[in-house]
N, C-alpha and C positions, 0 to 999 in steps of 0.2 A: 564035857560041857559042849553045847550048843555054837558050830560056827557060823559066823556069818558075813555075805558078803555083799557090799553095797556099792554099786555104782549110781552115778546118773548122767544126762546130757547136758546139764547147765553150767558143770563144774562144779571140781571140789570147794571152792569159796560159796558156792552158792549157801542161802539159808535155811533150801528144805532139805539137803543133805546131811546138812548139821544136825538138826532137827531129827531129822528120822537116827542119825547114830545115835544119838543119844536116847533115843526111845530103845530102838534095837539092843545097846549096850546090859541095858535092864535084863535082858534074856538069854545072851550068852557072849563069847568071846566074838568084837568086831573087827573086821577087816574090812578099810575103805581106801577104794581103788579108783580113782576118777578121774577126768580129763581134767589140764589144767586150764581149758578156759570151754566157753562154750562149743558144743558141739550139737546143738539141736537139730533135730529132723536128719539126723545120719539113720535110722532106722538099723537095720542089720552091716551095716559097710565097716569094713576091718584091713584093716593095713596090709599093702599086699609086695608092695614095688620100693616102702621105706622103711626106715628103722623107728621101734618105738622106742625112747627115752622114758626113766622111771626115776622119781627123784622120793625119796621120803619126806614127809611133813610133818617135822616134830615139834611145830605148834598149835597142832589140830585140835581145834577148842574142845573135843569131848575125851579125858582124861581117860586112858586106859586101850584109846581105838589103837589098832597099828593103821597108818593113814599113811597112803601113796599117790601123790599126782604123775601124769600121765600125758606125751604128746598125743596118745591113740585117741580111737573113737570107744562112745562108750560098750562095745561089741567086745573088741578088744582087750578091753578089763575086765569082762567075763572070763572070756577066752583064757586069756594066758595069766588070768587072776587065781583060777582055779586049777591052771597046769602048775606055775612055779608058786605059787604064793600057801594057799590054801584048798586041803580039801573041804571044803561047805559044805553044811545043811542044807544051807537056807541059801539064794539068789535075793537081794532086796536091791529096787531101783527106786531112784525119784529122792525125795517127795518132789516131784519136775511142776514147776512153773508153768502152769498152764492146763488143762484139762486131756486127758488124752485117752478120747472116746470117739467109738462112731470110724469114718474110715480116717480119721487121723492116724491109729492105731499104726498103719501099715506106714509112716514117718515116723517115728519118732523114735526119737533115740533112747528112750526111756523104756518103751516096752520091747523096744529090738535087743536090746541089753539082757531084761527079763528073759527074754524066748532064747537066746543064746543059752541061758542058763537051763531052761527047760528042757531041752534038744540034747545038754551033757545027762540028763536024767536028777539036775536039782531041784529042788521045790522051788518056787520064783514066784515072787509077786512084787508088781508095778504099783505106785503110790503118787497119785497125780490130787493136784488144787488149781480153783480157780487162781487165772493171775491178775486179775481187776478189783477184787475187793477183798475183805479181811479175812484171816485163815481162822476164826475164832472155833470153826467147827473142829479143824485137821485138829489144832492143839487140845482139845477138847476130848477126843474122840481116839486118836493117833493108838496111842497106849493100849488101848484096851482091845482094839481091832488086831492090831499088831499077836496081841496076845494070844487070841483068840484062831488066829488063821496061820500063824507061823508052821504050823506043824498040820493043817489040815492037810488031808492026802491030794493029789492032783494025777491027773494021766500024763504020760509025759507028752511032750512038745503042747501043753497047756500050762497056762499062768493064772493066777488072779490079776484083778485090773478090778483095784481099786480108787476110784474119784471122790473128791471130798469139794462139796458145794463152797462157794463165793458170796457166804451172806453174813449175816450177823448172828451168834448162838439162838436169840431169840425168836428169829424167822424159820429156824431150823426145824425141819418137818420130819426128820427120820430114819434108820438106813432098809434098801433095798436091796435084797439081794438077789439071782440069781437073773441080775441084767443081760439084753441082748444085746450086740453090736449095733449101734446106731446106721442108717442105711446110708447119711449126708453127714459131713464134718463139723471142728465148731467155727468154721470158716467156709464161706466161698469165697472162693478164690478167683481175682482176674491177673491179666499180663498187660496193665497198657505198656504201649512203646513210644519211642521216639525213633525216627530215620535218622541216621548219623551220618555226616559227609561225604563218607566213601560209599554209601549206597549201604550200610549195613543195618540192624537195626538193634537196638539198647534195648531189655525188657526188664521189668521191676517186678514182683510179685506182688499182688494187692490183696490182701483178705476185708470182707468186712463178716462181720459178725451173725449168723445163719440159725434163729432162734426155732425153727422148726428141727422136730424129732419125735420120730416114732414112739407110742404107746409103751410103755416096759423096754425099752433101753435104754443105755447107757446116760447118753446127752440127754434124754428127757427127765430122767432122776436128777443130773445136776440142777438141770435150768430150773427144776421146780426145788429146789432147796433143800434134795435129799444126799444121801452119802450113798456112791452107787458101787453094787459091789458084783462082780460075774467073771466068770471061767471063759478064757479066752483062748481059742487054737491060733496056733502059729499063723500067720497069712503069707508067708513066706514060701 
């Protein structure tokens, strides 16, 4: 039987995580390995100077998964998921909250997870949705894609990176495959500051939202209301 193993950066309570075991569960033996609270945009970062803590979770809502939380980053549960736990098929990340295309890619903890997996020589594919509006496509679509690429071949230190549009079934336009990397994120990003007391200064991240993207990539598939699917090398 088919093993498999899924991490993501949002946490195991998150809802695309569940989601996707239970899609996953359909096609062979699951193992889910996850952080126990959020750990977003760690990208490849892995515990170096602490101890990681492993707790099992025997009320993991998809009957049958072996499901372990985790104080590491989602790197981490690649890592030492596949050393002590299980030898894998399959790497499966996400379904991460948010879109993660374009130079996002190189944060996130979602496909730093996948590429860990790639890099030990296992199939790996990242599973990203929009986080602003309804997932009618992912659930719609999830199953079947799933099925479909589990098993496609990859070069190693490459993943799939797959996105799943933020619209409603109806507006839903199609999937694309063999998407580029988008050249801009799904954010620009600013830093304002404030000067503090002592002469130092407070900064905040700001994103707002950066609707241009290049012809046939990634973020341009989403925005226009596609399900965007491409072979991504490490950037690491």
């Amino acid at each position: 039987m088919r093993k498999i193993l899924i991490t993501n950066d949002d946490g195991i309570t998150a809802d695309g995580i569940i989601r996707l075991a239970r899609a996953a569960a359909r096609l062979g033996e699951v193992w889910v390995i996850a952080p126990d609270g959020q750990r977003s945009a760690m990208s490849h970062y892995i515990t170096l100077h602490n101890h990681i803590d492993v707790y099992e979770v025997k009320d993991f809502p998809v009957e049958g998964v072996h499901a372990y939380k985790t104080t590491g980053t989602p790197a981490d549960c690649i890592r030492f998921g596949l050393i002590n736990f299980v030898k894998a098929d399959v790497v499966l990340t996400g379904i991460n909250f948010g879109y993660n295309c374009g130079t996002d890619l190189q944060y996130s903890g979602t496909a730093g997870a996948a590429f860990e997996g790639a890099v030990e020589g296992v199939r790996s594919i990242a599973f990203s949705e929009g986080a602003f509006g309804v997932h009618e496509v992912t659930d719609a679509y999830l199953d079947g894609i799933l099925e479909e690429y589990i098993d496609k071949p990859l070069e190693r230190n490459t993943i799939w990176n797959i996105n799943f549009p933020e619209c409603p079934l109806s507006e839903f336009k199609g999937i694309l495959t063999d998407r580029t990397v988008a050249h801009g994120g799904y954010f620009k990003d600013s830093y304002p500051f404030e000067v503090l007391p002592d002469g130092g200064m407070r900064l905040m991240i700001h994103g707002e939202k950066d609707v241009r993207a290049q012809e046939g990539s990634d973020y341009r598939a989403c925005i226009d209301n596609y399900i965007s699917i491409g072979v991504v090398r490490n950037l690491g």
